[in-house]
ZALUM-784266 format. One line per field, with one value per residue (C-alpha): residue number from 1; residue in one letter; y, z, x. Coordinates in steps of 0.1 Angstrom, whole numbers, padded with zeros to 4 digits. Layout:
% residues N
k <- (NUM; ...)
r <- (A; ...)
north <- (Y; ...)
up <- (Z; ...)
east <- (X; ...)
% end
This chain:
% residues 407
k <- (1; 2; 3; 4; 5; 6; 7; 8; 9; 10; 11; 12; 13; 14; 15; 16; 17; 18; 19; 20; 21; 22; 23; 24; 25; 26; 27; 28; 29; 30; 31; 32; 33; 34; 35; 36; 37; 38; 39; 40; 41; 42; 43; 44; 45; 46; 47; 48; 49; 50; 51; 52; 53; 54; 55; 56; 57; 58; 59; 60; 61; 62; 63; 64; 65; 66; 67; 68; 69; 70; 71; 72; 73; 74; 75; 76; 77; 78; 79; 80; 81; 82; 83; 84; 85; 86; 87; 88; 89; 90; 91; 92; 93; 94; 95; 96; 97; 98; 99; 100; 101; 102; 103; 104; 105; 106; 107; 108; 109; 110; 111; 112; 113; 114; 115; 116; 117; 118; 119; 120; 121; 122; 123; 124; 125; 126; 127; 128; 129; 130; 131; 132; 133; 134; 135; 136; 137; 138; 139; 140; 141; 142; 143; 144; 145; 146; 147; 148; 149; 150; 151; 152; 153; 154; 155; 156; 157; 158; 159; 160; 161; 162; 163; 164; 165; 166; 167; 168; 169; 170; 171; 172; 173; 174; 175; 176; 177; 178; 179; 180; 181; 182; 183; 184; 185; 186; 187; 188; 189; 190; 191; 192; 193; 194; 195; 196; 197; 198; 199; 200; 201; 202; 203; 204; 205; 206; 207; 208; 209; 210; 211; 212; 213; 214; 215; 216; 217; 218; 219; 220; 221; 222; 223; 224; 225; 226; 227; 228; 229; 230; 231; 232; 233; 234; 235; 236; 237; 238; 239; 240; 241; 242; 243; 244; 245; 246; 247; 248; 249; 250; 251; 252; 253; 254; 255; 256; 257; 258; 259; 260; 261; 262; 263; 264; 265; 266; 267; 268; 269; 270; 271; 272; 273; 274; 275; 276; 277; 278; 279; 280; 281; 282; 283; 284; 285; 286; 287; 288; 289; 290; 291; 292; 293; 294; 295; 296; 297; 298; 299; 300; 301; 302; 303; 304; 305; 306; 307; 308; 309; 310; 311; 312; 313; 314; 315; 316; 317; 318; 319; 320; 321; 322; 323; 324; 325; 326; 327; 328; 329; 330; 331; 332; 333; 334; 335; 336; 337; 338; 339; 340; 341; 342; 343; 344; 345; 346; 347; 348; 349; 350; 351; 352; 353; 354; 355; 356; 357; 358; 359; 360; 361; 362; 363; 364; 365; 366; 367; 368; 369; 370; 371; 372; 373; 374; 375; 376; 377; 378; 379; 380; 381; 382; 383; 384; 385; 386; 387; 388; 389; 390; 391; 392; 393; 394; 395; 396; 397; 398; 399; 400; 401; 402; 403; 404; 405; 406; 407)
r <- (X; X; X; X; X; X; X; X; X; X; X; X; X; X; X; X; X; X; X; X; X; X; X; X; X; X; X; X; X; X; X; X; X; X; X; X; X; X; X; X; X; X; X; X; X; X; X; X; X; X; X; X; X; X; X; X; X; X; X; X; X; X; X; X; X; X; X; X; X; X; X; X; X; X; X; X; X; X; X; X; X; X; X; X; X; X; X; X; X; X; X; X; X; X; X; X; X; X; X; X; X; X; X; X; X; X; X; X; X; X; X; X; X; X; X; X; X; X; X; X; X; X; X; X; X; X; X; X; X; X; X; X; X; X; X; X; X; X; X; X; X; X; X; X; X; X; X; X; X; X; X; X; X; X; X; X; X; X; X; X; X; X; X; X; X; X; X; X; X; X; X; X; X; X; X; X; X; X; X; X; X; X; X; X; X; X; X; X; X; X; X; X; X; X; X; X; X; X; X; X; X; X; X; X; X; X; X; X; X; X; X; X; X; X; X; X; X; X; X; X; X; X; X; X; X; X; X; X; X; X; X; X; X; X; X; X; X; X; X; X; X; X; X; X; X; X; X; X; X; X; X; X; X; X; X; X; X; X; X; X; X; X; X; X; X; X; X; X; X; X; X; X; X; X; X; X; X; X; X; X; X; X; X; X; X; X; X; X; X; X; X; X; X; X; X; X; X; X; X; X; X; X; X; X; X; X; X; X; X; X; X; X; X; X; X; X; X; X; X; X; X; X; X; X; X; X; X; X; X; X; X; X; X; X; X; X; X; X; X; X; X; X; X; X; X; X; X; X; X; X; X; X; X; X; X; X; X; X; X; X; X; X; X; X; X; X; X; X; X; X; X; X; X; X; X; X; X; X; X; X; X; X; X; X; X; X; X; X; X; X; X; X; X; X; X; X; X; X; X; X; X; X; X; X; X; X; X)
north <- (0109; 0083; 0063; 0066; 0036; 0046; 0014; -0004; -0013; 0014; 0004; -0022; -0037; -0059; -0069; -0070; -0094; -0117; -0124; -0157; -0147; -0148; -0127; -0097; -0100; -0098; -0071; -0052; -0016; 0021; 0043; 0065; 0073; 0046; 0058; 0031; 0034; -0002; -0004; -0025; -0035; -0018; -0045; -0054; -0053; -0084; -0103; -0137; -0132; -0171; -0154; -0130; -0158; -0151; -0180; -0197; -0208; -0237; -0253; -0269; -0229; -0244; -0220; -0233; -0218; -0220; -0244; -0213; -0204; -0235; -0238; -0205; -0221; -0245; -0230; -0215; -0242; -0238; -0263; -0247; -0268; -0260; -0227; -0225; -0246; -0218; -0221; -0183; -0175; -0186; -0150; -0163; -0135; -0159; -0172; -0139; -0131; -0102; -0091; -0080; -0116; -0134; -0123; -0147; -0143; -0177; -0171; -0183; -0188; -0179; -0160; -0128; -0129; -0102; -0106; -0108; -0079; -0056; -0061; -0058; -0031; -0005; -0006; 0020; 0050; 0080; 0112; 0129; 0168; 0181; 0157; 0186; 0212; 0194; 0192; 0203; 0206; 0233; 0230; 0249; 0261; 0234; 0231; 0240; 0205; 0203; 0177; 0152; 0146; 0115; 0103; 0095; 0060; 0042; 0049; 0033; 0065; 0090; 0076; 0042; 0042; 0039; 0007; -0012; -0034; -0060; -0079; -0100; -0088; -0103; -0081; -0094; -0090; -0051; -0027; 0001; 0021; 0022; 0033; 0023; 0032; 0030; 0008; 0021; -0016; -0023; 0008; 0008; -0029; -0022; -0043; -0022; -0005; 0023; 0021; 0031; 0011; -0002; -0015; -0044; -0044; -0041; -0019; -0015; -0053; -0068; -0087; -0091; -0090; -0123; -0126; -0090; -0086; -0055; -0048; -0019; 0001; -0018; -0015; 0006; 0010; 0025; 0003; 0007; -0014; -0035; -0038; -0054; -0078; -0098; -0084; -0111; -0109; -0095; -0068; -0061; -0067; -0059; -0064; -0086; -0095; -0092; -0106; -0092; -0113; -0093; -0057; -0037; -0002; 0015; 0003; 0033; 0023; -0014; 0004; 0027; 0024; 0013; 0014; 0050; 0081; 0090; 0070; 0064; 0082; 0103; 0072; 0053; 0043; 0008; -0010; -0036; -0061; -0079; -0109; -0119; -0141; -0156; -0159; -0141; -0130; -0125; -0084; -0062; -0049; -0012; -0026; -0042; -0011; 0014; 0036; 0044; 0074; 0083; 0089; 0120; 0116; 0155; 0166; 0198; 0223; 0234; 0267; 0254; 0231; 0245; 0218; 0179; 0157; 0126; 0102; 0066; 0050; 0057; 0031; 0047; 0064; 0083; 0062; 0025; 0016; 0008; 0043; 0068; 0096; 0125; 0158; 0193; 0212; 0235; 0213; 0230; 0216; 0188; 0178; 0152; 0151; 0176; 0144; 0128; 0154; 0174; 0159; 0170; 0183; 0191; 0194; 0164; 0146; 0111; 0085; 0049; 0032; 0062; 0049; 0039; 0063; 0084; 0121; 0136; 0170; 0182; 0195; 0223; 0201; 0203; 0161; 0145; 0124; 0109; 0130; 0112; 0088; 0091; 0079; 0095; 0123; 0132; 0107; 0125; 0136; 0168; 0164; 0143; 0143; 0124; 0118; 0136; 0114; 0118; 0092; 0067; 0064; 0066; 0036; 0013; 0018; 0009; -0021; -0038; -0023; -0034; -0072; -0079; -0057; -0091; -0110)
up <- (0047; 0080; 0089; 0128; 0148; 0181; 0210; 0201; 0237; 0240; 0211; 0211; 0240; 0246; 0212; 0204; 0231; 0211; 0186; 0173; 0149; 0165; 0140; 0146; 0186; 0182; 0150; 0162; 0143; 0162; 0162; 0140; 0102; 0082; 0044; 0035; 0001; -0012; -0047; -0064; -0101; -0130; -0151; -0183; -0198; -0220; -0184; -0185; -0187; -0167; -0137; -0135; -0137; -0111; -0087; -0092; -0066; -0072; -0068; -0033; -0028; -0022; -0041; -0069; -0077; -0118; -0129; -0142; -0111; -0095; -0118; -0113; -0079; -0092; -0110; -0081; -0060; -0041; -0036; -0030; -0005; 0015; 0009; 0019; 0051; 0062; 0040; 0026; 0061; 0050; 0035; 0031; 0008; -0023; -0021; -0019; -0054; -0067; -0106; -0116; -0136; -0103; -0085; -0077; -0045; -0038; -0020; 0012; 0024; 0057; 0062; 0071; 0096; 0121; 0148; 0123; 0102; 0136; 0148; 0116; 0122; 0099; 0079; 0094; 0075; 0081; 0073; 0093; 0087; 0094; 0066; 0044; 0038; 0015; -0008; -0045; -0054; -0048; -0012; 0000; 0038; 0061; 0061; 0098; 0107; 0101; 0123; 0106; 0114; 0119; 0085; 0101; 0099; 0076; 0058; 0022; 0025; 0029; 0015; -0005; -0026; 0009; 0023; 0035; 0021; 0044; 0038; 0053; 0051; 0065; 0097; 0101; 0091; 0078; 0071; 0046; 0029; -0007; -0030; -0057; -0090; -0123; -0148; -0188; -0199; -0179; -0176; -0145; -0137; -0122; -0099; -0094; -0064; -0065; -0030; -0022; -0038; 0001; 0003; -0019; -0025; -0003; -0030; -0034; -0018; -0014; -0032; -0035; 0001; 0005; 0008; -0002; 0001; -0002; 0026; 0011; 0036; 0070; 0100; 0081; 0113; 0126; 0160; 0184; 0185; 0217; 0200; 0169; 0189; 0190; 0155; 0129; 0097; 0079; 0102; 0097; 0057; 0054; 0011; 0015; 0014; -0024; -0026; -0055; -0083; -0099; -0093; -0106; -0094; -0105; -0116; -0102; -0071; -0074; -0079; -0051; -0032; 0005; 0046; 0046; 0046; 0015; -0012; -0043; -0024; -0059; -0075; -0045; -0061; -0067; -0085; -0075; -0098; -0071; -0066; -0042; -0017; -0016; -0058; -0051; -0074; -0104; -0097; -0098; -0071; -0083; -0084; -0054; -0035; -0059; -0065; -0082; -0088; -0117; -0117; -0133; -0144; -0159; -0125; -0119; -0103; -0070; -0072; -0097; -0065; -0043; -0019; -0013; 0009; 0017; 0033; 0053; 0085; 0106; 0127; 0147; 0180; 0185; 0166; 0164; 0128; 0130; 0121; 0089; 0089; 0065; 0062; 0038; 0030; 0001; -0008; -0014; -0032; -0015; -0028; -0016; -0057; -0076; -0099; -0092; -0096; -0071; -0049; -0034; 0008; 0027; 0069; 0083; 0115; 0100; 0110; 0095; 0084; 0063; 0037; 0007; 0011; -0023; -0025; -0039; -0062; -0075; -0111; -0134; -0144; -0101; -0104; -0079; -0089; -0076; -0077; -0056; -0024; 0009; 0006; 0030; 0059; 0095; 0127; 0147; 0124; 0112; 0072; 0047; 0008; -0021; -0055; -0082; -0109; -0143; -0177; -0153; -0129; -0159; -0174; -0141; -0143; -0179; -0176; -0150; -0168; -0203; -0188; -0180; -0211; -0222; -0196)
east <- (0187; 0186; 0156; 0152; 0147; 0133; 0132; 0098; 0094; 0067; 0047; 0014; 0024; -0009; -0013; 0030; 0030; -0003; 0024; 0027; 0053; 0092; 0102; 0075; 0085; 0119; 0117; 0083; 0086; 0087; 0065; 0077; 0062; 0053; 0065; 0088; 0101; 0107; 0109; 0080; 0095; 0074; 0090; 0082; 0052; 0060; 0066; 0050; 0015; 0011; 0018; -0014; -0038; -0065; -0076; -0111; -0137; -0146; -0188; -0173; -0156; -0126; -0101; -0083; -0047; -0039; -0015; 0001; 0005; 0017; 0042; 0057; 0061; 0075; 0100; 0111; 0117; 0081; 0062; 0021; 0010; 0043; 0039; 0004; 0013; 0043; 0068; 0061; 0078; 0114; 0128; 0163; 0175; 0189; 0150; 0135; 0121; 0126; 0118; 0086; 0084; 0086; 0058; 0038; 0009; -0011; -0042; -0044; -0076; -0086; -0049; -0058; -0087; -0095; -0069; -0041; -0058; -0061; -0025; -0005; 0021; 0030; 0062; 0091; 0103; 0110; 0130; 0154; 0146; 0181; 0194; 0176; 0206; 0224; 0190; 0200; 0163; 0129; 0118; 0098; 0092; 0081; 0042; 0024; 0009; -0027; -0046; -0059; -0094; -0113; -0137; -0169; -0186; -0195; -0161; -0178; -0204; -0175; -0146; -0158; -0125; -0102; -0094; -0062; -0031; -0019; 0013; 0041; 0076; 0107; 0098; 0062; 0029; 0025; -0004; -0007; -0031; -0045; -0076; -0092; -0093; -0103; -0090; -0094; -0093; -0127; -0151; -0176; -0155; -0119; -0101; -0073; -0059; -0036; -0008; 0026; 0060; 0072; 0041; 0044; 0082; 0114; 0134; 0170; 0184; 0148; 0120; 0084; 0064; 0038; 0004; -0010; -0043; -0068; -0097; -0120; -0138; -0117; -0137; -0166; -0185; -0154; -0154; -0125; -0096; -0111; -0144; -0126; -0109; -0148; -0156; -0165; -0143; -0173; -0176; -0139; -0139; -0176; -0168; -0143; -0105; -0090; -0060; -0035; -0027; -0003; 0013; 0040; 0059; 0087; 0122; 0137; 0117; 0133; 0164; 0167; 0142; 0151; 0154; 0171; 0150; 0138; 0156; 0134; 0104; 0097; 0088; 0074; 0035; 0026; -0005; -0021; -0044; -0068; -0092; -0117; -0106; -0141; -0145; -0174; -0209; -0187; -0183; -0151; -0140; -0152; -0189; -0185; -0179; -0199; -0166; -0133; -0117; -0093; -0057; -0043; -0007; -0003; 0011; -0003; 0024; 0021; 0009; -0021; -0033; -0054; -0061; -0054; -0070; -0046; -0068; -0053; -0050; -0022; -0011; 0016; 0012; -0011; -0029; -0037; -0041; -0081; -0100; -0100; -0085; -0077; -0054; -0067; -0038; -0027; 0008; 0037; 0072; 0095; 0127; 0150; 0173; 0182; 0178; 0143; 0107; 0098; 0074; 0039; 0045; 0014; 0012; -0005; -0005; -0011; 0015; 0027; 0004; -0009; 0017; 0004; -0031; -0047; -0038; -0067; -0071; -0106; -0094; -0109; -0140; -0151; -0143; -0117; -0085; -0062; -0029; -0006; 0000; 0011; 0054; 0070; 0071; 0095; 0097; 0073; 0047; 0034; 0039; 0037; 0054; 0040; 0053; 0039; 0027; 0039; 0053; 0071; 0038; 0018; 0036; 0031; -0007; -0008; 0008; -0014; -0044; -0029; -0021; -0058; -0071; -0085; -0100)
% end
């Protein structure tokens, strides 16, 4: 299956042209569906443990990176005040890190303020529907599209677990979409975020992206993009910017995961294990915004599903990346391997940027849990497919949850 790479010329324009990055002006993404499927490592869970130290505020609140951390750097031939300074831009490929034991994330204060927030772009992928014939796998029918339909402000009173990932990638600075949930480790206390593999990793070829950070509840008063460009960061990030100090996703993500439709996109799920940019009162990022929702990793078949809600916010035309949106539909089967599980397919208008966004399911007990994430979906909109979540996706959670079991 092809990725399709419409001219870009029609896209952003105003804020395309605000730029200050070469690379995003020369590279700036179509506006087509945002589900990239780049392969975050699910690694091993005996990885140094060094490299998931969390950065400390300090009584002056200057942060203060772990010498854990700076020697990771270090090992790698980065130098942290470089870095911090622009050398995290160079993503010549025999520098680009890419095992799950290399992942290393500095903070860098002040990085992503509300101009750079408001014009990140989404990542592209899409799927070409007539690639589907040769499909050895249980498809079913093509869902009708089903309009997605604004969430009404505040987003934290309707959907407190939503929020955004922002990232830099060799193509510029990107946007996707996540939710939080619950970590076993730390009842009531989680700082874990649940998003899509090509959010945090390029996959098959690629490495670790730079500088991901989590916004919960982005733009919760739901202003307009021209109202946002005189917002003050806490009216954009009203509970703050988390960056992620650790995350893992799937080998087979790693593995196969990359820019042409649909590769790895049944393992395409990604955790990430955050901190506050500010250090903060001392609260997780679950008290902090008052929520988290579960993960269920038993994959209920399709015809046991009555209804998901896959919540995000799409960036590509139609829509500009800066409101909530979700999409209610009954799924039904998608499969791109007669090899890889059948993923979740449900009709929804959402476009890139959506990536990365919870797929919830209420279950038997009338509670809601997360079942899956927005991965991939056509070039002009209408569905979207999700993985299911079973062992392997079970596995990635544990690991992050398992890595800060003690602290």
């Amino acid at each position: 299956m092809r990725s399709i790479r419409p001219s870009s010329t029609a896209r952003r324009g105003r804020n395309a042209r605000r730029r200050t990055s070469p690379v995003l002006g020369a590279l700036a993404l179509a506006s087509v569906l945002a589900l990239t499927a780049t392969a975050c490592d699910s690694g091993d869970t005996g990885a140094d443990d060094r490299a998931g130290a969390t950065a400390s505020t300090g009584s002056d609140g200057k942060i203060t990176i772990p010498d854990d951390i700076k020697d990771r750097l270090k090992e790698h031939g980065i130098d942290l005040d470089k870095w911090k300074n622009g050398a995290w831009k160079n993503w010549d490929r025999d520098d680009w890190l890419r095992e799950a034991q290399d992942y290393v994330n500095p903070i860098i204060k002040g990085l992503w303020d509300p101009d750079r927030m408001r014009e990140a772009e989404d990542p592209d992928r899409s799927v070409d529907e007539n690639d589907l014939s040769g499909d050895q796998g249980v498809t079913d029918p093509t869902p009708q599209a089903v309009d997605a339909k604004a969430v009404d402000p505040s987003y934290h009173e309707n959907a407190p677990e939503a929020g955004k990932v922002f990232f830099d990638s060799p193509e510029g600075t990107m946007v996707c979409s996540a939710t939080v949930v619950k970590d076993p480790a730390h009842p009531g206390k989680s700082n874990l975020v649940w998003t899509a593999g090509h959010c945090v990793h390029a996959g098959k070829g690629g490495g670790w992206y730079r500088n991901i950070a989590f916004v919960p509840s982005y733009n919760d008063s739901g202003k307009t993009a021209e109202q946002l460009e005189t917002a003050t960061k806490e009216e954009a990030a009203p509970y703050g910017v988390w960056w992620g100090d650790w995350t893992k996703t799937s080998d087979q993500w790693i593995a196969q995961g990359g820019q042409t439709g649909g590769d790895g996109a049944s393992y395409d799920y990604a955790v990430i294990h955050v901190t506050p940019e500010e250090g903060g009162s001392g609260k997780s990022l679950e008290e902090t915004v008052g929520s988290a929702l579960p993960v269920k990793f038993d994959a209920p078949a399709v015809p046991k599903v009555k209804s998901i809600t896959a919540t995000g916010y799409p960036a590509a035309a139609p829509y500009d990346g800066q409101k909530l949106y979700q999409c209610q539909d009954k799924p039904g089967r998608f499969s791109l391997s007669s090899t890889d599980p059948t993923m979740y397919r449900i009709g929804c208008t959402m476009t890139g940027g959506s990536s990365g966004g919870g797929w919830v399911a209420t279950g038997s007990d009338g509670k809601p849990s997360l079942v899956s994430n927005t991965s991939i979906g056509p070039a002009h909109a209408g569905w979207l497919a999700g993985p299911r979540l079973g062992p392997v996706a079970k596995g990635v959670y544990d690991s992050v949850s398992d890595k800060f079991a003690g602290r």
